[in-house]
N, C-alpha and C positions, 0 to 999 in steps of 0.2 A: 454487414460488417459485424465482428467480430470483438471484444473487448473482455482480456484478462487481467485481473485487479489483483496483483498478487504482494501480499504482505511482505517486508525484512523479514530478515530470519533475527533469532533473538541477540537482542543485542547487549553490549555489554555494559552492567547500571552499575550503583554505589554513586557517594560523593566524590571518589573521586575521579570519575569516567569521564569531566569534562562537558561542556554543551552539545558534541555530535559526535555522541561516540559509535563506533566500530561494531563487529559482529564479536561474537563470544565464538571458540571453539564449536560449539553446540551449532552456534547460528550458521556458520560457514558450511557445518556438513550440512543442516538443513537445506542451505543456500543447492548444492550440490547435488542433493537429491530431487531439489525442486526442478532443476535445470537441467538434470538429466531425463527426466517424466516431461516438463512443459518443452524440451528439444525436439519432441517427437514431433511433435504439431508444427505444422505451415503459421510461419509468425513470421508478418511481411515488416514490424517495425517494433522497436523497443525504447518505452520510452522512460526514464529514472528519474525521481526526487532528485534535491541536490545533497540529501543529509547522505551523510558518509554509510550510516546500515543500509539504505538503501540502494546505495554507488557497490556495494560492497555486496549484497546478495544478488544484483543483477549483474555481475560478471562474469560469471560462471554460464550463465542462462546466453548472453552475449556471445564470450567462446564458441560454444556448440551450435549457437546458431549465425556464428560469423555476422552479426552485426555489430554496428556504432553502436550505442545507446544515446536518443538523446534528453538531454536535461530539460526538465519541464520545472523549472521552480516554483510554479503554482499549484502544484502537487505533493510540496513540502508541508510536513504535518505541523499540526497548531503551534508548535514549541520551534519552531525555527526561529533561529535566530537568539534564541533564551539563553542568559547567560549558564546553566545548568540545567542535564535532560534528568526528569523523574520519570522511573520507569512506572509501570501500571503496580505493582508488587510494593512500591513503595508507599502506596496512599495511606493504606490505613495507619502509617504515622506520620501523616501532614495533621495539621490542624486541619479544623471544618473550614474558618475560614481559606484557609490556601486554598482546599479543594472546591468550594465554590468559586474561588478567582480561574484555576483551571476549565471549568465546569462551561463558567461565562464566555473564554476566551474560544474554547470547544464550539459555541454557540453563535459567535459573534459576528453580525452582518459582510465584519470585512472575509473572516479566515472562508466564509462559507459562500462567498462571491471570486473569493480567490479561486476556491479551487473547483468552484462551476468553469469560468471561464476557465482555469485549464483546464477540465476534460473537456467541455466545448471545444478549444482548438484541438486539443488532440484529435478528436473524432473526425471534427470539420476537417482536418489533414490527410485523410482515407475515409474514401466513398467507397470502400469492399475491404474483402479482405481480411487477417486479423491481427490482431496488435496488443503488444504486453506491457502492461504499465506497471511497474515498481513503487512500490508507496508504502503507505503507512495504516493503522486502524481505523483512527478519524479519518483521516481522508476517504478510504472505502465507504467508510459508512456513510460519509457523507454524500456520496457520489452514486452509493444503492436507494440511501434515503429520497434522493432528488429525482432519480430513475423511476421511483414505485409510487413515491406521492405521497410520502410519510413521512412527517417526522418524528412520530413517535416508533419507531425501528428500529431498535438498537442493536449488535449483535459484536461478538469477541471475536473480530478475525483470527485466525492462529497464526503463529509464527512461517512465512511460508506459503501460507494458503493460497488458494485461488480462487476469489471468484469471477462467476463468467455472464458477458451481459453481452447482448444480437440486437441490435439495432435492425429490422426490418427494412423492406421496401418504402412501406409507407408511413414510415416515421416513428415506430413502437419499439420498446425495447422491451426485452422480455431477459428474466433475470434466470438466470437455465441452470446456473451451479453458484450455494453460497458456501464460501469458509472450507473449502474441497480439497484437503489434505491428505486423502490416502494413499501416497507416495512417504509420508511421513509417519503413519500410524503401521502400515506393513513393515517396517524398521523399529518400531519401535522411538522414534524420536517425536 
């Protein structure tokens, strides 16, 4: 089995974007290019966060590949549900405290059981095959970090990306593509 971890495309921040905001112009064509590149490949199921950047960058990908998508809301990123999204650009003027209160939430026994148990079910839902999940940066990371046995692992998904992880016969995953954007850097985006 087969599992592609692919980022939103960038989405649209400031104060006043609201709790789940949308793609930006930028992110949509990203969305587009991603979808045209990952269309090529046999993708037997697609599955999306519920946050709108990521409803919204798996559509396109959807399209071209005539499927549903379905919603896995345990693979919605730490900030679900928050009454305001901070994009990553905006930290360095939070306070330290805020950013530790992010930092903890990033870390915290529930957000990180959450979305074990959803790649767990996704996975456990295809025994072959491969399959494209729509998400967010924490959540990748959290979901390579659980895969490789690290948690000290950290890494910037791009807007877009793709990483790729094969689940084996005998139960190994082996991590074969990370952050794998060159559909987006041959553009220029």
């Amino acid at each position: 089995m087969n599992v592609l971890l692919i980022r939103h495309g960038e989405p649209v921040s400031g104060p006043d974007c609201g709790p789940d905001p949308g793609l930006t112009k930028l992110g949509r064509s990203q969305a587009a290019l991603m979808a045209s590149h990952i269309s090529n490949e046999p993708i037997d199921a697609l599955y999306v966060s519920p946050q709108l950047r990521a409803r919204q960058t798996a559509k396109p990908l959807a399209v071209a590949l005539g499927l549903e998508p379905v919603v896995e809301e345990r693979i919605a990123e730490f900030d679900y549900g928050d009454d305001r999204y901070i994009a990553p650009h905006e930290l360095p003027n939070l306070s330290a405290e805020v950013i530790a209160g992010l930092q903890a939430r990033m870390k915290s026994p529930e957000f990180l059981q959450r979305v074990r148990y959803g790649f767990e079910t996704i996975v456990g839902s295809h025994s072959s095959g491969r399959v494209a999940v729509v998400c967010h940066g924490v959540v990748i990371n959290t979901i390579v970090r659980n895969v490789v046995g690290s948690d000290q692992l950290h890494m910037r998904a791009g807007h877009c990306s793709a990483t790729r992880l094969q689940l084996t016969v005998d139960g190994r995953w082996i991590l074969e593509a990370l952050n794998e954007r060159h559909w987006l850097e041959e553009t220029g985006l």
